[in-house]
C-alpha positions in Angstrom: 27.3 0.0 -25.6 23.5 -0.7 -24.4 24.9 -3.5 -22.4 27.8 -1.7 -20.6 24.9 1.1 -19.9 22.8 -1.8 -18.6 25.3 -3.1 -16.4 26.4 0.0 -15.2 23.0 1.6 -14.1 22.8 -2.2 -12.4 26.1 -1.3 -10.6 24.9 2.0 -9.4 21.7 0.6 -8.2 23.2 -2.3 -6.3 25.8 0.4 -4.9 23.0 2.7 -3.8 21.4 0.4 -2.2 24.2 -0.4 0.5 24.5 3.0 1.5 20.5 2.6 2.3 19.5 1.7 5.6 16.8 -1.3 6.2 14.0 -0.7 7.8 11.5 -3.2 9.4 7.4 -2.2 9.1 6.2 -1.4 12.9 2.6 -2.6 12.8 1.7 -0.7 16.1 2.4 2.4 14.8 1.4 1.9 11.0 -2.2 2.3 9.4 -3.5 0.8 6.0 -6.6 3.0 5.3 -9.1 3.3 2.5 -12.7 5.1 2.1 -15.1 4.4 -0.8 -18.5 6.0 -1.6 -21.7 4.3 -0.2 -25.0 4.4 -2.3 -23.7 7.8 -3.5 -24.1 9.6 -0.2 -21.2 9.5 2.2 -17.6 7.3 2.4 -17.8 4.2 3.7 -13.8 4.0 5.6 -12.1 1.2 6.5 -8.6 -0.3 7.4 -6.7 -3.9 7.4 -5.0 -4.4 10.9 -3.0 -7.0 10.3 0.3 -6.5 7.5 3.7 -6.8 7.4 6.1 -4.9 5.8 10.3 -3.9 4.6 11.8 -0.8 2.9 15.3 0.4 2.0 15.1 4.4 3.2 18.6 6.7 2.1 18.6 9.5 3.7 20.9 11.5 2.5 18.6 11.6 -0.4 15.5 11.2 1.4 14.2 8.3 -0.8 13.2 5.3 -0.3 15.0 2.7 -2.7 12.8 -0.6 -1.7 9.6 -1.3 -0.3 7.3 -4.5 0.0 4.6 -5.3 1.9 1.6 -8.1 2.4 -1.8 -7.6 4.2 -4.0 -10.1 5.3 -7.3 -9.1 4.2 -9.4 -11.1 7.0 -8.2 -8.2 9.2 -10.6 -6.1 7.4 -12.5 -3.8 9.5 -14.9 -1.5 8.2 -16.7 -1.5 11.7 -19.6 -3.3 10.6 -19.3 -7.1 11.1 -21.4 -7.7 8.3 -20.5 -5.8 5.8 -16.8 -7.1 6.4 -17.9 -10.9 6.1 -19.5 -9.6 2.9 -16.2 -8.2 1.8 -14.6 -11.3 2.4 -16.6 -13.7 -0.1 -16.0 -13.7 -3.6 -18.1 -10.8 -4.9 -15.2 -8.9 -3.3 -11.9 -10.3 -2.1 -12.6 -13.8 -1.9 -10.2 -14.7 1.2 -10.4 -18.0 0.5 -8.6 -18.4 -2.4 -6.8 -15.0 -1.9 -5.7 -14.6 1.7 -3.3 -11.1 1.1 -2.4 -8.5 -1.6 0.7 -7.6 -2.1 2.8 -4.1 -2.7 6.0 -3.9 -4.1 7.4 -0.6 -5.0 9.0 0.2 -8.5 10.4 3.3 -8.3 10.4 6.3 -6.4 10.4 9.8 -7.9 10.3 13.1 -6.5 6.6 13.1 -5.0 5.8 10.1 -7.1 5.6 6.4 -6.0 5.1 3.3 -8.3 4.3 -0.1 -7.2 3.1 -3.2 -8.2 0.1 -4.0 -6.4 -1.6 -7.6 -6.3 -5.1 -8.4 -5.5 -7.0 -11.5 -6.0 -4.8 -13.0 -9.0 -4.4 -9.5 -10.7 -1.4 -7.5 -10.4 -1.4 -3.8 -11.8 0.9 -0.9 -11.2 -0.4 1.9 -10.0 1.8 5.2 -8.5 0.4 7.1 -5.2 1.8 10.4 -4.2 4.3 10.6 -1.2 2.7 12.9 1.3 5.3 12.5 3.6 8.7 11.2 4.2 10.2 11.4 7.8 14.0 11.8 8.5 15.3 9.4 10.9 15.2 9.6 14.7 16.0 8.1 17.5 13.8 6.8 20.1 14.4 6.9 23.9 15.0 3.3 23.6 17.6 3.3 21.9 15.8 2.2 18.2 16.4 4.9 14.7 12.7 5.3 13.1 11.6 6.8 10.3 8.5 6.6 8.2 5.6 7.8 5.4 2.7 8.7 3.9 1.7 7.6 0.8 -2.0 8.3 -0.7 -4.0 7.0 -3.8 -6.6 6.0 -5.5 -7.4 2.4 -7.6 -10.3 1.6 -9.7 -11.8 -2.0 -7.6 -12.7 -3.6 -10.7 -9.7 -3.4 -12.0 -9.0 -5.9 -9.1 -12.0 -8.0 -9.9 -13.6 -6.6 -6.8 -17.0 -6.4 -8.6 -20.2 -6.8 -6.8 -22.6 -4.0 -7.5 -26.5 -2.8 -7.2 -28.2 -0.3 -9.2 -30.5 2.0 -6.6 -33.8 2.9 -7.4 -32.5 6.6 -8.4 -29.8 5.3 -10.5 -27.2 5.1 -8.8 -24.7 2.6 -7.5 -24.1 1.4 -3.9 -20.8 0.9 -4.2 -18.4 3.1 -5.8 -15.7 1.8 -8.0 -12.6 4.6 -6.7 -11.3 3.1 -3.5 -8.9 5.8 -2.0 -6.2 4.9 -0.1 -3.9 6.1 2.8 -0.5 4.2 3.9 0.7 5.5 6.9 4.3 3.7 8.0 6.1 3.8 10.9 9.6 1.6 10.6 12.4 0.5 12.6 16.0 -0.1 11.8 17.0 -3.6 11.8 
């Protein structure tokens, strides 16, 4: 009985998934943001500029069935060039063993969204919030869009993203919540 159940939640998945249209990450119209705290005063924000992404979107249930996507973490751009060569060595995200991360959505779930993120050698799942989900529209060019926003937050050490000083008052220079804003645009392919 567990196998038939099995097989047929596989079926209805599968099926699902046809009726879901594919859509293609526009990068030009698409932001990967995050802020974290700096020496316990202010956010410090940032972005990756270069990423590349797919998701599945039905939207006749307004959900999003599939989504993966890889950033290349030399576009880092905090606007501060030395701060983002800093972030590229290995007491952050050491590039040069660890070029992207990687998202790859679990599950979708009312306002819920779960993924499998992968930074450095550590994947983890986390699940962000869906702030928004567009319906689908067409452009003057002839092209159906669609897109989201999905925000979160994830611990940096749990990433091995750990370089850290103490300050003089006691407190850190970094903090460890990195919060994080997805913004995608995508087109039908």
């Amino acid at each position: 009985m567990k196998i038939l159940f099995t097989f047929a939640l596989s079926l209805l998945m599968t099926l699902s998934s046809l009726f879901a249209a594919q859509f293609k990450v526009d990068v030009t119209h698409s932001h990967i943001g995050f802020k974290v705290r700096h020496m316990m005063v202010s956010n410090t924000k940032g972005e990756f500029q270069n990423f590349e992404g797919s998701y599945n979107y039905d939207a006749d249930n307004k959900k999003l069935l599939f989504f993966k996507g890889t950033v290349e973490i030399n576009s880092i751009n905090t606007r501060d060039d030395k701060r983002d060569t800093h972030l590229k060595k290995p007491d952050f995200f050491d590039i040069e063993k660890y070029p992207t991360m990687r998202l790859k959505m679990v599950k979708h779930e009312g306002e819920k969204i779960t993924f499998d993120l992968t930074i450095k050698k550590t994947t983890k799942r986390i699940t962000f919030k869906i702030e928004d989900l567009s319906n689908e529209h067409k452009d003057p060019w002839g092209y159906i869009r669609t897109g989201f926003v999905i925000t979160g937050k994830i611990n940096r050490r749990d990433y091995g993203l750990n370089f850290q000083k103490v300050l003089d008052t006691g407190g850190i220079m970094v903090g460890n919540d990195v919060k994080i804003t997805i913004e995608i645009e995508g087109i039908k392919i």
